[in-house]
Steps between C-alpha positions, in 0.01 A plus 500: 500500500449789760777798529604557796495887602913617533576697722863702452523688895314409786432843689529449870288798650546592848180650702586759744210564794533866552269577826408886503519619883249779561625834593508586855328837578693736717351474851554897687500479852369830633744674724378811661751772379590617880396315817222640700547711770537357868225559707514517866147417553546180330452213787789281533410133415511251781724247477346131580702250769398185206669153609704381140340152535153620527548661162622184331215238293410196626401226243352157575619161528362401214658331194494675177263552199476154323664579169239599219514354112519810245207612371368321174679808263832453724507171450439479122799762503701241696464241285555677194836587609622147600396381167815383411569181279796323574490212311817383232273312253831445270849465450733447238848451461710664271810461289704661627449350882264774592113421635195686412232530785148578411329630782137662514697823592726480211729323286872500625877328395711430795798367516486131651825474701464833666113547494588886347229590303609641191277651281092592519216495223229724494222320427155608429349202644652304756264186499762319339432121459816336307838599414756332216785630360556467072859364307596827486481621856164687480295469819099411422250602775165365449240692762104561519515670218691362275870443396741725497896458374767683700907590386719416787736741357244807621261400681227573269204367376535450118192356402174342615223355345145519665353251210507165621276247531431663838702804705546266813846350429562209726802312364765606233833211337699569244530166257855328363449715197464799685118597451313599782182340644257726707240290687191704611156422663340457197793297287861519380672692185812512322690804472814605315715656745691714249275613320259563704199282317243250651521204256249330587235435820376194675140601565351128526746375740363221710443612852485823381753669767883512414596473853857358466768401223764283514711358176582140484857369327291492153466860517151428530280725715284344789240757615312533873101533466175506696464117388862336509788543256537589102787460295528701217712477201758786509546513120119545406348583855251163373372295848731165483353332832238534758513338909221589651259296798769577737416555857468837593479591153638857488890517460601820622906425507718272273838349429677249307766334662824412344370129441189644291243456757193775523477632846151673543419680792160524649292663709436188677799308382859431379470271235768373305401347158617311150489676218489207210173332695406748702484303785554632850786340630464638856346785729715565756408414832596798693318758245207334511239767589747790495478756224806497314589785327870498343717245379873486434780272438850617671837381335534235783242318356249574787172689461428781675018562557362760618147505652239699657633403845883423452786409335651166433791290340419197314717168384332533190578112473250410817314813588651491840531835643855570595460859656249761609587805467421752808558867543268626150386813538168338394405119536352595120742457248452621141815494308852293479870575371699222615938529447476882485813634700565182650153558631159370484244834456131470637206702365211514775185742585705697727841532334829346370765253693769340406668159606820363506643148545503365830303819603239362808312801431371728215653851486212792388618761271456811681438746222205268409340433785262653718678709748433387875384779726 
């Protein structure tokens, strides 16, 4: 069992840029102290009969200067500056109605009817990778380097652990008993969320790479790898199942849906699978060769993918698509909160939008979204 580190305040620190101006040396304009004497021998200038329109420049008809790219030190400067990462790589709904986005610029809770946001968290790293929230209302953030528990109350970090089974935290679910489950790039462990303690770590995990986590109606915990899908016993973290051979192999995004069937996305591939045989009971026609990236059931039964190049509604029944979803502020989608608000809520590369029923078109959330100039 590791401690984690507590933290009591989080000390926001604010860096002010104070530019010195140099001073300005008094420039004296010599004045003679009285003017000089007129003198009558002095030759009066000659004034010149000058036509105004001699006087004024002529320029060619020629077009002007083709434009010139900055220098190399200019344009490293440039880019520099517009290094800005605007992706939402999470979300998570809370309790108490509100949504948590987790941006690469931050971590924010807005308010999902009005689209107010609400509070900020300072973060030291804002690489975050997965967000869940505990049975007590404390939001977990699980980032590049490593996991780290916030109190909604304040706003403030409260602890974090940097000794997991790796730092990169890629997926975080909190079990029916109320443990949580961190899944990194080099396994899974079990954590106490109240007090703080790893119980135990899933080093060996098959397919090394907890990529995604999904519960099934056992309680049981189906895991996302580099070589198909794990489940794990909850109680004793022991490996309970293995499916592996599927196509495309890597399963980057998963789901159950309410009828118990595993729904592994694919970087090639939707696939939708059983989980007593292991047999894949269909890959859906219209995902075939499209990286999928999130999966998530909505309330009305239908289920909502997101890919590298779009967004779709499924029957989950057929696999027909039923709509595609324009207006994104990135064809990339990363993360899903379906019945948030009345609203579905879309993580991509460039920013957060939100969707309502009978909506033709997505809506971006302007406070996440890369400003158009």
């Amino acid at each position: 069992m590791v401690l984690f580190y507590k933290r009591t305040k989080l000390l926001g620190s604010t860096l002010l840029g104070l530019i010195a101006l140099p001073s300005l040396g008094t420039v004296a304009l010599a004045i003679p102290a009285t003017a000089p004497e007129s003198n009558s021998n002095t030759p009066t200038p000659k004034i010149l009969n000058v036509n105004p329109s001699e006087l004024t420049p002529a320029y060619p008809a020629t077009s002007p200067p083709r434009r010139v790219d900055p220098l190399p030190d200019d344009r490293n400067l440039q880019e520099r500056l517009q290094e800005n990462d605007y992706r939402v790589s999470a979300l998570q709904a809370e309790y108490t109605g509100n949504l948590w986005v987790a941006s690469w610029r931050g971590l924010s809770r807005i308010d999902p009817n009005t689209g107010k946001i609400l509070a900020r968290v300072s973060l030291p790293n804002v690489a975050i990778g997965a967000l869940t929230q505990d049975k007590v209302g404390r939001l977990w953030v699980g980032t590049y380097e490593g996991l780290k528990r916030v109190d909604p109350r304040s706003n403030e970090i409260t602890a974090q652990n940097l000794f997991l089974p790796s730092k990169r935290v890629l997926s975080l679910l909190v079990d029916k008993r109320g443990y949580l489950w961190a899944g990194t790039d080099n396994g899974l462990a079990l954590i106490s969320p109240d007090q703080g303690l790893i119980m135990t770590t899933v080093k060996n995990l098959p397919g090394v790479s907890a990529n995604a986590l999904s519960l099934d109606a056992e309680g049981q915990l189906w895991v996302g790898t580099l070589d198909g899908v794990v489940r794990v016993n909850t109680a004793n973290a022991l490996i309970m199942k293995r499916i592996d051979n599927l196509p495309g192999t890597t399963v980057q995004a998963l789901a159950i849906s309410p009828e118990g069937l595993i729904w592994a996305g694919m970087p090639n591939n939707l696939l939708v699978i059983n989980p007593k045989t292991g047999a894949v009971l269909r890959s859906v026609t219209r995902l075939r060769g499209r990286d999928v990236t999130a999966i998530r059931f909505a309330k009305d039964g239908s289920v909502w993918v997101g890919t590298g190049n779009g967004l779709l509604r499924l029957n989950p029944s057929t696999g027909a698509v039923l709509d595609e979803v324009p207006g994104l502020p990135s064809s990339r989608v990363l993360s899903l909160a379906p019945d948030v608000g009345n609203k579905l809520w879309i993580g991509t590369t460039e920013g957060l939008a939100w969707l309502m029923p009978k909506m033709a078109s997505a809506t971006p959330h302007l406070a996440f979204t890369r400003a158009v100039k």
